[in-house]
Backbone as CSV, one residue per row, in Angstrom:
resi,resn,N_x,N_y,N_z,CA_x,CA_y,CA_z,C_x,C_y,C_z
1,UNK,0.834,-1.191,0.000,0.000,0.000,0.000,0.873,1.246,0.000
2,UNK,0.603,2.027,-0.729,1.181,3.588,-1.082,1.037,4.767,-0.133
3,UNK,1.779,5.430,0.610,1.588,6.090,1.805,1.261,7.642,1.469
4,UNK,0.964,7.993,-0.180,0.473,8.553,-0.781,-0.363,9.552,0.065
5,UNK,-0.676,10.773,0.191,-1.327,11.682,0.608,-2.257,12.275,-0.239
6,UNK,-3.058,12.774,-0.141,-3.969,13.331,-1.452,-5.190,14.246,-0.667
7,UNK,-5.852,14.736,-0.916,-7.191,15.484,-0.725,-8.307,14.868,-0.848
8,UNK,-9.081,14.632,0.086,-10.287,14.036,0.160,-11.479,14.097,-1.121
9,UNK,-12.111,13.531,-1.765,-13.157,14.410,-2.292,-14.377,14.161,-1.822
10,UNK,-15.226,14.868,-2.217,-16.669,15.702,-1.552,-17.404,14.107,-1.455
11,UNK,-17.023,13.239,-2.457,-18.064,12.034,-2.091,-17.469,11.292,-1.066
12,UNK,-16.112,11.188,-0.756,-15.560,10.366,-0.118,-15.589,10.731,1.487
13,UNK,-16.254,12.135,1.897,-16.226,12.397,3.579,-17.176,11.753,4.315
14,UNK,-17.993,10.925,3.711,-18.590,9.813,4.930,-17.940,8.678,4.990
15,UNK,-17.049,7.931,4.028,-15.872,7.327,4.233,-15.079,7.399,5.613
16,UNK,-14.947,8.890,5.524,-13.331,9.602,6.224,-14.526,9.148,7.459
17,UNK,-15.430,9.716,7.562,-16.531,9.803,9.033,-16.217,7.737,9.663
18,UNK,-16.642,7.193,8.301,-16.525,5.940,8.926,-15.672,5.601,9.480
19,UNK,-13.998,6.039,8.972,-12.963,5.052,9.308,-12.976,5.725,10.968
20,UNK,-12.969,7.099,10.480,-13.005,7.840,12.258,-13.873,7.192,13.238
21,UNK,-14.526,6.797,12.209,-15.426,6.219,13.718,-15.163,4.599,14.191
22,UNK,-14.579,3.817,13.266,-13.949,2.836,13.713,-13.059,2.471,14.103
23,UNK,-12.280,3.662,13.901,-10.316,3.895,14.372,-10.371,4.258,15.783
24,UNK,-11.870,4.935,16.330,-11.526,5.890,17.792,-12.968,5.023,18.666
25,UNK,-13.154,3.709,18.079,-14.165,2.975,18.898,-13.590,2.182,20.172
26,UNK,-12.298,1.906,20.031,-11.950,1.847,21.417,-11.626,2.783,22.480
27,UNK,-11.930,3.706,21.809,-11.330,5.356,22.989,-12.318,5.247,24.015
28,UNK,-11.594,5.690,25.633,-12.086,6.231,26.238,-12.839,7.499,26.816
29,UNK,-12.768,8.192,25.600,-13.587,9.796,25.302,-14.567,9.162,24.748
30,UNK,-15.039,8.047,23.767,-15.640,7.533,22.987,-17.150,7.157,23.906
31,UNK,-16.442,6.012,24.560,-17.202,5.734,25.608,-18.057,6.562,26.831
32,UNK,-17.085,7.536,26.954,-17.657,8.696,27.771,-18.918,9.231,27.389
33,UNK,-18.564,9.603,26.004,-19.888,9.973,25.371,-21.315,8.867,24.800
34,UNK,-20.440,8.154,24.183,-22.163,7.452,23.959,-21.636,5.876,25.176
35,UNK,-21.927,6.053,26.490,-21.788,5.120,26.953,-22.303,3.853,26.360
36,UNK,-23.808,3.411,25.598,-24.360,2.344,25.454,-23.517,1.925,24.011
37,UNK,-22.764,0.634,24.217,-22.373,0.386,22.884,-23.047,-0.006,21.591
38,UNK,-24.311,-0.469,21.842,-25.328,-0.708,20.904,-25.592,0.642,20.033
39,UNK,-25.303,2.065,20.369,-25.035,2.865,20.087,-24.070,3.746,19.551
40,UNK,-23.057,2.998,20.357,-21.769,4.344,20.225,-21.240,4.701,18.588
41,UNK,-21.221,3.360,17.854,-20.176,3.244,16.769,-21.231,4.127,15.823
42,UNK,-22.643,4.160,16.066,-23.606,5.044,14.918,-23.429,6.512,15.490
43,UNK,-23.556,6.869,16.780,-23.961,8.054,16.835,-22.432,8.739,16.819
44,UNK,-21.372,7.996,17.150,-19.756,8.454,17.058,-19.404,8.956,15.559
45,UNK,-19.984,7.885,14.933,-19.508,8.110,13.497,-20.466,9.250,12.661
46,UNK,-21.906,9.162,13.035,-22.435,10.329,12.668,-21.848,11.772,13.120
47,UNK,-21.685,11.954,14.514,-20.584,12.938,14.836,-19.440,13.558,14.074
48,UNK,-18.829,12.471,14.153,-17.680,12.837,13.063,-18.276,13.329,11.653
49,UNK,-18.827,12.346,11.192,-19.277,13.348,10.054,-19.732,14.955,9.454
50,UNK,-20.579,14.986,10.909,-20.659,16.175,10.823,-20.008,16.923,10.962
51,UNK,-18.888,16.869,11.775,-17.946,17.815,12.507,-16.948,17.805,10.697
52,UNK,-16.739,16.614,10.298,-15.835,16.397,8.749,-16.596,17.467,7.693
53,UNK,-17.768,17.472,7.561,-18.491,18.408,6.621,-18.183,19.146,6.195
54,UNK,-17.353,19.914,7.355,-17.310,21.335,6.882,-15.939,21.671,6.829
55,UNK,-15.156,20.439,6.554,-13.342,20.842,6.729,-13.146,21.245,5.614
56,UNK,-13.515,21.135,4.269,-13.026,20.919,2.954,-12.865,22.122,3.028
57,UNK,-13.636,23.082,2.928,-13.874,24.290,2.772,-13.427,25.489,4.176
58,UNK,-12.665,24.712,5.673,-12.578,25.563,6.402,-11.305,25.044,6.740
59,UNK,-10.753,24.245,6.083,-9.153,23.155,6.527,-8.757,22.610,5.406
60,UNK,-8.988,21.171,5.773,-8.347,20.467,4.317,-8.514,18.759,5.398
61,UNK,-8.440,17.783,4.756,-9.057,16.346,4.875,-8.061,15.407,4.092
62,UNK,-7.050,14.989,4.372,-6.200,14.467,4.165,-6.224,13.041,3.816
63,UNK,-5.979,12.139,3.667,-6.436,10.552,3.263,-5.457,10.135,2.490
64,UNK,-4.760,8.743,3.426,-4.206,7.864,1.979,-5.307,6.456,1.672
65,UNK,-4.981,6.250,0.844,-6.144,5.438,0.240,-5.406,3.736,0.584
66,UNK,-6.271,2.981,0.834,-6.395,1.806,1.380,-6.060,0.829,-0.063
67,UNK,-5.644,-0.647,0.050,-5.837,-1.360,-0.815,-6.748,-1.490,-2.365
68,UNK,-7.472,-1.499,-1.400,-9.379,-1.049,-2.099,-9.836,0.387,-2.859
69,UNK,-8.638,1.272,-2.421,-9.179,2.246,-2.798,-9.786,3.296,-1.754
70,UNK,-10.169,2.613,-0.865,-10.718,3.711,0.063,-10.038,4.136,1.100
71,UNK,-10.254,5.022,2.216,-9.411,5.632,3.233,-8.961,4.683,4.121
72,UNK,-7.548,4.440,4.374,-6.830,3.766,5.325,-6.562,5.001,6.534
73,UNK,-6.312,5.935,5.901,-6.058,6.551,7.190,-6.264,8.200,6.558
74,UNK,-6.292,9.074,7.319,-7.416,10.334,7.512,-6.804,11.504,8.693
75,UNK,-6.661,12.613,8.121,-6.195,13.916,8.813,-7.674,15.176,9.090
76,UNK,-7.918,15.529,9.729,-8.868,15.981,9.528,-8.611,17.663,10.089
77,UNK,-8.363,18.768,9.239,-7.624,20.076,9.668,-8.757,20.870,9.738
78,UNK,-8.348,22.161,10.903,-9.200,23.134,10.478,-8.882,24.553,10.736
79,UNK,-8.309,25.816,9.587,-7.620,26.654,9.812,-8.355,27.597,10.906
80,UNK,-7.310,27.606,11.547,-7.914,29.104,12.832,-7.236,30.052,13.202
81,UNK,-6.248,30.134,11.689,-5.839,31.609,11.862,-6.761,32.604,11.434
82,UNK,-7.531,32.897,11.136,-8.450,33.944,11.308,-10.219,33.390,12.025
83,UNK,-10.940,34.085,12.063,-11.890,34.005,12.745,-13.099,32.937,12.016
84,UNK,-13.162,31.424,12.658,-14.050,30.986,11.690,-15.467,31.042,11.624
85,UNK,-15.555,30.680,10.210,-17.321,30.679,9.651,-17.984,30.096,10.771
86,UNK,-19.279,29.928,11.061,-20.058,28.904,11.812,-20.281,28.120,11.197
87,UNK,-20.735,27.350,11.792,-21.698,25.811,10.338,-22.907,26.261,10.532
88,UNK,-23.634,26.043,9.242,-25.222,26.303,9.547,-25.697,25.192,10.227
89,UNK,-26.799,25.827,11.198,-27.581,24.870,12.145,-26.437,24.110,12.758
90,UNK,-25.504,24.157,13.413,-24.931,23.066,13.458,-25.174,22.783,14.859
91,UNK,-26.029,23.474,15.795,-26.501,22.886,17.096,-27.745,22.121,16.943
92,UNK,-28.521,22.194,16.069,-29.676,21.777,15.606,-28.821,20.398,15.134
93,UNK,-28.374,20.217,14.534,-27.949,18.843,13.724,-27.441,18.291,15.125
94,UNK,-26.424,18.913,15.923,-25.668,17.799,16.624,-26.770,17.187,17.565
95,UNK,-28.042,17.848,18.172,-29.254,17.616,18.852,-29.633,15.947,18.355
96,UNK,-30.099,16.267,16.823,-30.031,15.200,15.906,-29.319,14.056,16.423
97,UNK,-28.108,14.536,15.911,-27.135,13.216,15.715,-26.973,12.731,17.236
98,UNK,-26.780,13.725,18.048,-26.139,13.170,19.520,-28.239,12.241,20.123
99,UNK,-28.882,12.867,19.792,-30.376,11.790,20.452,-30.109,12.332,21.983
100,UNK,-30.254,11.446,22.759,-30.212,11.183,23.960,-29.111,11.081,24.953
101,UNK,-27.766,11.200,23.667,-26.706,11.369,24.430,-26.297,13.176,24.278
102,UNK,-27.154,14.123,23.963,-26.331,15.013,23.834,-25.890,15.558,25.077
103,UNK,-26.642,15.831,26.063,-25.538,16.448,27.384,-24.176,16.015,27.535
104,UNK,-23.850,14.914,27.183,-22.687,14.465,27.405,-21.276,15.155,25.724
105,UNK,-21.667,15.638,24.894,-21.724,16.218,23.524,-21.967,17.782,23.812
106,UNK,-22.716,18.155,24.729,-22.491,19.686,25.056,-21.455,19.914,26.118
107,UNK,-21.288,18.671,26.770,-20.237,19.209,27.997,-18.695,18.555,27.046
108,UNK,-18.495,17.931,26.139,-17.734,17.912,25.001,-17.234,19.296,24.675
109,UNK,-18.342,20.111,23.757,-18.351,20.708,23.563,-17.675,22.319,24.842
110,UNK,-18.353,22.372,25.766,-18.208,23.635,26.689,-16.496,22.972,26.719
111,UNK,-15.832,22.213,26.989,-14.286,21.654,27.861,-13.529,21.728,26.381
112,UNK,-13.801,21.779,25.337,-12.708,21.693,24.552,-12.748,23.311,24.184
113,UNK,-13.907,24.181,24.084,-14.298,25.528,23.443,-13.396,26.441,25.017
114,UNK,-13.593,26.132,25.916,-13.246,26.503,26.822,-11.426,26.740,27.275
115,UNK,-11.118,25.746,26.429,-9.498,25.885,26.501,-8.827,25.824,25.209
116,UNK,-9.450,26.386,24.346,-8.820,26.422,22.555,-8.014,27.958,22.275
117,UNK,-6.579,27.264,22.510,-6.061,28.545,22.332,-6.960,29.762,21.419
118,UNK,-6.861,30.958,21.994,-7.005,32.193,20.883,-5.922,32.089,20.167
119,UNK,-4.369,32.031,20.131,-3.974,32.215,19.210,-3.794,31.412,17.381
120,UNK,-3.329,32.547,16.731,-4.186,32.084,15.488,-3.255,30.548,15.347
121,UNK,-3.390,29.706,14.672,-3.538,28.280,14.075,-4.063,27.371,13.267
122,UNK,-3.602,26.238,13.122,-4.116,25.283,12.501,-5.056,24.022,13.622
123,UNK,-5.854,23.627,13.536,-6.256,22.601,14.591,-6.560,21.141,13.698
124,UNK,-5.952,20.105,14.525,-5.895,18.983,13.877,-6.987,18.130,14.707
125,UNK,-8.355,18.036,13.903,-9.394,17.414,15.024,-9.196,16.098,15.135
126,UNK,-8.722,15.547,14.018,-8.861,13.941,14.103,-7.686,13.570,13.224
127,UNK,-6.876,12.612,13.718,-6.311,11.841,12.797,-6.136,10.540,13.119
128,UNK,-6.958,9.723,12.157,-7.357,8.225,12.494,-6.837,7.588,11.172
129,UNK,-6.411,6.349,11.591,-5.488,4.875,10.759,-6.695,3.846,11.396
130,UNK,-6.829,3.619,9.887,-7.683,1.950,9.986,-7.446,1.424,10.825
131,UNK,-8.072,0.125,11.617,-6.903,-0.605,12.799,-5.907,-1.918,11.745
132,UNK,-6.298,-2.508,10.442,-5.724,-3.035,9.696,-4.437,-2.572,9.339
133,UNK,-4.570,-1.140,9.141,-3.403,-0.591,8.624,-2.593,0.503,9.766
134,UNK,-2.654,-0.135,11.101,-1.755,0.671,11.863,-0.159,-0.073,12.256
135,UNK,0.250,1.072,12.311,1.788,0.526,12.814,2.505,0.252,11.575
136,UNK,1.815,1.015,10.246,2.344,0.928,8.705,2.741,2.460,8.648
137,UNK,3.066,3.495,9.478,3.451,4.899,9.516,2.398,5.661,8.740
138,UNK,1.289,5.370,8.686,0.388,6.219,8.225,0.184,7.887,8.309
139,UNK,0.240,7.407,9.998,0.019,8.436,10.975,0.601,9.558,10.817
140,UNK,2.014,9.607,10.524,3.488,9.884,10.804,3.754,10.480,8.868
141,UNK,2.693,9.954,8.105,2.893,10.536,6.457,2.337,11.411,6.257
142,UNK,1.160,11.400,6.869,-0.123,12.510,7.016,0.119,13.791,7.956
143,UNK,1.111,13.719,9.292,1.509,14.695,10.241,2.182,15.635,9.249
144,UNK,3.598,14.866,8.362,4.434,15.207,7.295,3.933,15.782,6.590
145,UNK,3.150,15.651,5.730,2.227,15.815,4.675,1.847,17.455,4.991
146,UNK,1.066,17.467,6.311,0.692,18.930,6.263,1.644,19.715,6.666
147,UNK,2.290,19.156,7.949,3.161,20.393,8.613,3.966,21.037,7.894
148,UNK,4.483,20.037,6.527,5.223,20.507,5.278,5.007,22.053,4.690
149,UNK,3.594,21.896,4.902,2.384,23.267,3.992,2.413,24.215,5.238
150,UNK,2.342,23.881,6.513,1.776,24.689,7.392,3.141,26.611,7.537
151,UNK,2.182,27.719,7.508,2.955,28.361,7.646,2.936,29.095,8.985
152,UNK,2.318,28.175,10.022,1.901,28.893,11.413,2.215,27.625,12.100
153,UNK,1.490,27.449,13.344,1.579,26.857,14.645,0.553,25.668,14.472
154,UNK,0.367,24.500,15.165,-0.624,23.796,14.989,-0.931,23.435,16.494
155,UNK,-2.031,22.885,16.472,-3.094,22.810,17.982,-3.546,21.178,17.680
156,UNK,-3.625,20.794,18.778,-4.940,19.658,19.157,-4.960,19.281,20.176
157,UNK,-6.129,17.908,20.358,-6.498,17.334,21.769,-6.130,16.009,21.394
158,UNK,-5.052,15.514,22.003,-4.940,14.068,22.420,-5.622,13.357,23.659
159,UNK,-5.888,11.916,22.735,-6.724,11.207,23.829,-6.304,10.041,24.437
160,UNK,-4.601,9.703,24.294,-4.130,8.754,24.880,-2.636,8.693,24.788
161,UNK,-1.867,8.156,25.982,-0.060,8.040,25.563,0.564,8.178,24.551
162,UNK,-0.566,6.751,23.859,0.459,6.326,22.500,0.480,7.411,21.540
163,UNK,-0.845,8.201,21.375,-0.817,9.193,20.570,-0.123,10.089,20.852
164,UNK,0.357,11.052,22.993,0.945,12.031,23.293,2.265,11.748,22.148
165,UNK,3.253,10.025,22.533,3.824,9.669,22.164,4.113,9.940,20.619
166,UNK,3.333,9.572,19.834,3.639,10.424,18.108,3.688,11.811,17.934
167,UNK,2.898,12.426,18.614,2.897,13.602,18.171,4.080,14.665,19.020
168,UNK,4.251,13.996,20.205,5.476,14.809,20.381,6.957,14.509,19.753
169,UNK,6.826,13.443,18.583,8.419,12.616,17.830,8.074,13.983,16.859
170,UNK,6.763,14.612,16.473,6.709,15.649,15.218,6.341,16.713,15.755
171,UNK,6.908,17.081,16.855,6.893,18.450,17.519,6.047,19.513,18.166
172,UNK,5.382,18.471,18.693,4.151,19.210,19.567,5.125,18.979,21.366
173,UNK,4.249,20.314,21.795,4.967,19.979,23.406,3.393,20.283,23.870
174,UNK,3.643,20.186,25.397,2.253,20.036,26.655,2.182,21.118,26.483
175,UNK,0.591,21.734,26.801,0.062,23.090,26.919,-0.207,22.976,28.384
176,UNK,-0.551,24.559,29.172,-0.909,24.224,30.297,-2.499,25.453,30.311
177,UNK,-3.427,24.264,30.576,-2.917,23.367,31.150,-2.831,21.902,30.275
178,UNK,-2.341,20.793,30.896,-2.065,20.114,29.851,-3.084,19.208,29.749
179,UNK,-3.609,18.208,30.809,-5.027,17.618,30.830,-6.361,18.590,31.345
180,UNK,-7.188,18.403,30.749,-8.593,18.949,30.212,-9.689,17.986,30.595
181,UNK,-10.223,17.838,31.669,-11.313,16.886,31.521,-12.992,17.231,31.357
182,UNK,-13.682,15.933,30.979,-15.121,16.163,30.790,-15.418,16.400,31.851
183,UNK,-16.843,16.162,32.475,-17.586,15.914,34.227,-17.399,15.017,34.951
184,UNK,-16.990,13.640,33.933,-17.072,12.486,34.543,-15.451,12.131,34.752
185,UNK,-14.911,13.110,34.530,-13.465,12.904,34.413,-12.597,11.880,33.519
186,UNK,-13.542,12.094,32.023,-12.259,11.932,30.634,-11.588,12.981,30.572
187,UNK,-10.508,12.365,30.281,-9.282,13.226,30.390,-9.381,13.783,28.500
188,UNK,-8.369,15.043,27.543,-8.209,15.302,26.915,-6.730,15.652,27.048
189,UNK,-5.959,15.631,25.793,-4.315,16.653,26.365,-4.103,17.477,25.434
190,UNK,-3.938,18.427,25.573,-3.575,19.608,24.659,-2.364,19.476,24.602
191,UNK,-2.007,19.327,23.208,-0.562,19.886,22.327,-0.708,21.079,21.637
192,UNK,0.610,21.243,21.421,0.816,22.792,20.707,2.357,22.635,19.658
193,UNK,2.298,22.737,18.673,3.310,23.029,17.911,3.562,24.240,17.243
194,UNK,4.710,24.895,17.928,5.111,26.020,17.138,5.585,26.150,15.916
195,UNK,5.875,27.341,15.811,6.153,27.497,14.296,6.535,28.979,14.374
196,UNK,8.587,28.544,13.494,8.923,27.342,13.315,8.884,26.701,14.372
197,UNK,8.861,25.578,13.925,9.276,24.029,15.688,9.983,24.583,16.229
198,UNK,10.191,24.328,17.465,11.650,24.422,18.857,11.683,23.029,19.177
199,UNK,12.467,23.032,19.824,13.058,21.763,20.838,12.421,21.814,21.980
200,UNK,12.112,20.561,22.469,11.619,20.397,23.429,12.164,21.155,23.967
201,UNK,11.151,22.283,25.222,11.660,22.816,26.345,12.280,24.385,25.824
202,UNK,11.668,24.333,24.653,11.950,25.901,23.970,10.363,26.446,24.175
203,UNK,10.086,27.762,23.810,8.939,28.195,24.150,8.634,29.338,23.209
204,UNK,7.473,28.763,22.161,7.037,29.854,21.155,5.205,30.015,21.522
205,UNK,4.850,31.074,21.234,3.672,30.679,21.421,2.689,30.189,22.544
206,UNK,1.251,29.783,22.851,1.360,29.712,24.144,2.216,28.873,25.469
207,UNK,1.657,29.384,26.879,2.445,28.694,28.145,2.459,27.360,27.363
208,UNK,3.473,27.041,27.724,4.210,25.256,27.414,4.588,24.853,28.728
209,UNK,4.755,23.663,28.984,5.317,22.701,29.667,6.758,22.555,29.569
């Protein structure tokens, strides 16, 4: 398989929604939110979708393509160096999509809105590898891929070691603060990559660790 990078197209973002939602079905943020599993993998992946909708046009959606042709693995960007668009309706839809789990999807919502740097950036909401095709550097082509283009700083929320673990080999350090939790106490971790990069323990941009 070809570690190939490319641009999503407009038919292929419920794809990108699926793999996201099968790449992050063992997460413990996952669970947080749609506790009932008879549930989680539909209303997770509808989530994502929606939240994917609107990258093309406010980021960019990254994908190398699988055996088959379809997404093995998936970047999902969204520029915030200047002030972004809203989505239309997009509290109305998530009502929708979240059902009966949304309180748990608004307090999502209040804990990540609540600590998103102001300064301007790139934010990386999702980046998910098939589980077939992990531990094939997917991850690690797609980080490459953009930071290559990027002419600012980049942001996100990590949701576990292994991931703190990659993303600080491509130059993200701890924000502070550095864990972020829901109500029920899921944890989130904010990274931050400057720009240009520093070395660990250099300091551009916001408080670092």
């Amino acid at each position: 398989m070809s570690s190939a990078v490319r641009p999503a197209g407009p038919g292929e973002l419920p794809a990108v929604a699926a793999l996201i939602g099968l790449a992050f079905d063992h997460l413990d943020q996952n669970r947080a939110l749609v506790p009932d599993a008879t549930d989680r993998l539909r209303v997770m992946t509808d989530f994502f979708a929606l939240v994917t909708a609107s990258a093309p046009a406010a980021g960019a959606v990254d994908v190398i393509s699988g055996p088959e042709g379809a997404p093995a693995a998936a970047a999902v960007w969204f520029d915030r160096t200047g002030e972004p668009d809203p989505v239309p309706s997009y509290d109305e839809r998530l009502a929708v999509v979240a059902g009966r789990h949304l309180p748990a999807f608004l307090d999502l919502e209040r804990v990540l809105g609540a600590h998103h740097p102001p300064d301007p950036h790139w934010h990386l909401a999702f980046l998910a590898v098939h589980p077939d095709h992990r531990r094939a550097g997917l991850g690690t082509a797609l980080l490459q891929h953009r930071h290559a283009r990027l002419t600012g700083p980049a942001y996100l929320e990590a949701t576990n070691a292994d991931n703190i673990r990659l993303y600080r080999r491509h130059g993200y350090h701890s924000m502070i603060p550095f864990k972020i939790c829901l109500r029920d106490g899921t944890p989130f971790y904010r990274l931050w990559r400057a720009y240009p990069p520093v070395r660990r323990g250099g300091r551009n941009g916001p408080q670092m660790i």
